[in-house]
C-alpha positions as CSV (number, residue, x, y, z in Angstrom):
1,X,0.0,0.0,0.0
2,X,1.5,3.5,-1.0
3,X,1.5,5.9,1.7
4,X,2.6,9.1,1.9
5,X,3.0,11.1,5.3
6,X,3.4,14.7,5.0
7,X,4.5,16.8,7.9
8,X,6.2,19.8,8.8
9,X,3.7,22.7,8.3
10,X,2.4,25.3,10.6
11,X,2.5,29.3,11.0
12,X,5.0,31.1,10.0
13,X,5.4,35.0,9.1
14,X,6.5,36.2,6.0
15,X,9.9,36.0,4.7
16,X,10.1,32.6,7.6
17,X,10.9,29.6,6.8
18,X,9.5,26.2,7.2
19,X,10.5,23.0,5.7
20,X,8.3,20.0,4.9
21,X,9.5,15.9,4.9
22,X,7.4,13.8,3.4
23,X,7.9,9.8,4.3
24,X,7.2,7.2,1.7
25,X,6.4,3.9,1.8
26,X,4.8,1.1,-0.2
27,X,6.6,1.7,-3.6
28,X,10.1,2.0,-4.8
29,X,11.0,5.0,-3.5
30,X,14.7,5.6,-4.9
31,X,13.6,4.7,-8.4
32,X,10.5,6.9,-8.2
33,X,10.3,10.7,-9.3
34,X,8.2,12.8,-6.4
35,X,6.5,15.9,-6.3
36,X,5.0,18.5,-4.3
37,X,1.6,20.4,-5.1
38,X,-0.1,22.7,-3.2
39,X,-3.6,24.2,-3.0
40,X,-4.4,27.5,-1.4
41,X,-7.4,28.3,0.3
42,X,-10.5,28.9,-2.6
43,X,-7.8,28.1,-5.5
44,X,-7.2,24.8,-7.7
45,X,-4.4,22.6,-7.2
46,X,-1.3,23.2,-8.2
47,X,2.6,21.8,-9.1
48,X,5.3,23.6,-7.3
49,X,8.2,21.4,-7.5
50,X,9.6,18.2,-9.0
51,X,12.9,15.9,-8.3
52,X,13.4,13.1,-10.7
53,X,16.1,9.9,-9.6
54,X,19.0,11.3,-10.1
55,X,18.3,14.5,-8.0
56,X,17.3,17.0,-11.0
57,X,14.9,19.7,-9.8
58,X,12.3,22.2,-11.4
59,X,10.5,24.5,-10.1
60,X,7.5,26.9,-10.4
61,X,8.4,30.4,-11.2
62,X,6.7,32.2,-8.4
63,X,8.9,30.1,-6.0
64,X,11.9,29.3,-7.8
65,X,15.3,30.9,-6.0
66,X,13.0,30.4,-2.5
67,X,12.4,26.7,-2.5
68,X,14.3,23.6,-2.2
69,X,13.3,19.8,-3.2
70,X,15.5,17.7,-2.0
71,X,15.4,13.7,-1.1
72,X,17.0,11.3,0.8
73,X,16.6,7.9,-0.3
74,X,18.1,6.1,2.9
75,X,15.2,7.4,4.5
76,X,12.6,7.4,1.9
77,X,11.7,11.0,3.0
78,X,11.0,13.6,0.5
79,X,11.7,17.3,1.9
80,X,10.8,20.7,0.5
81,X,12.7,23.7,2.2
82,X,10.8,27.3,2.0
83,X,12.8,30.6,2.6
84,X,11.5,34.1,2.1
85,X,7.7,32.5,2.5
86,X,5.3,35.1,1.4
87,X,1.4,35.4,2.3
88,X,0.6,33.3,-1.1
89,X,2.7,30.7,0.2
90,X,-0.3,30.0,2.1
91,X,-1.9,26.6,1.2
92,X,-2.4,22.9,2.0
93,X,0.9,21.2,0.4
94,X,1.2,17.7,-0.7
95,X,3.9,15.0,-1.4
96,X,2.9,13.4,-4.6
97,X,4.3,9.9,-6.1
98,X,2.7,8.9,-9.7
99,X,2.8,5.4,-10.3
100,X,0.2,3.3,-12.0
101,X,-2.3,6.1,-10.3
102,X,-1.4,9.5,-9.1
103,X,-1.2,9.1,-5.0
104,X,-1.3,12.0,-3.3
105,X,-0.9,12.2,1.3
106,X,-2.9,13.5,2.9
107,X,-1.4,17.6,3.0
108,X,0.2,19.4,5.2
109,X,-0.7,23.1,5.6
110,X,1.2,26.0,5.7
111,X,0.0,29.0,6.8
112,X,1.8,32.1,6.2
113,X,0.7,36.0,8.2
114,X,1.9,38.4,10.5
């Protein structure tokens, strides 16, 4: 069974940071490209970030130079690091694996004000 356990979240005021994990079980983690989306409050889902198996990274313009994918494949964690967080950083995030179907965990939400 794939499961995907997203923590990490909270409140935080701008320009904080926060950084996410995401543990993975269930599939072949190491050999598996991940993601993280995000959906803000009112507003459809949407891709932030991606790291294929051999560590290559994009990222969404509005957050590219702020955030970091990284993974760590020992642990089966995927992590996303968020500097500079502004107010429409503000959203439910999620660690996303597509294999035969697209499994998504359950979010973790970041909230970000003064």
């Amino acid at each position: 069974e794939v499961q995907l356990q997203a923590s990490g979240g909270g409140l935080v005021q701008p320009g904080g940071s926060l950084r996410l994990s995401c543990a993975a079980s269930g599939f072949a983690f190491s050999g598996s490209a991940m993601s993280w989306d995000r959906q803000a409050p009112g507003k459809e889902l949407e891709w932030v970030s991606i790291i294929d198996t051999r560590g290559g990274t994009i990222y969404r313009g509005s957050v590219k130079g702020r955030f970091t994918i990284s993974r760590d494949n020992a642990k089966n964690t995927l992590y996303l690091q968020m500097n500079s967080l502004k107010r429409e950083d503000t959203a439910v995030y999620y660690c996303v694996f597509k294999g035969d179907i697209e499994y998504r965990g359950q979010g973790t939400l970041v909230t970000v004000s003064s």
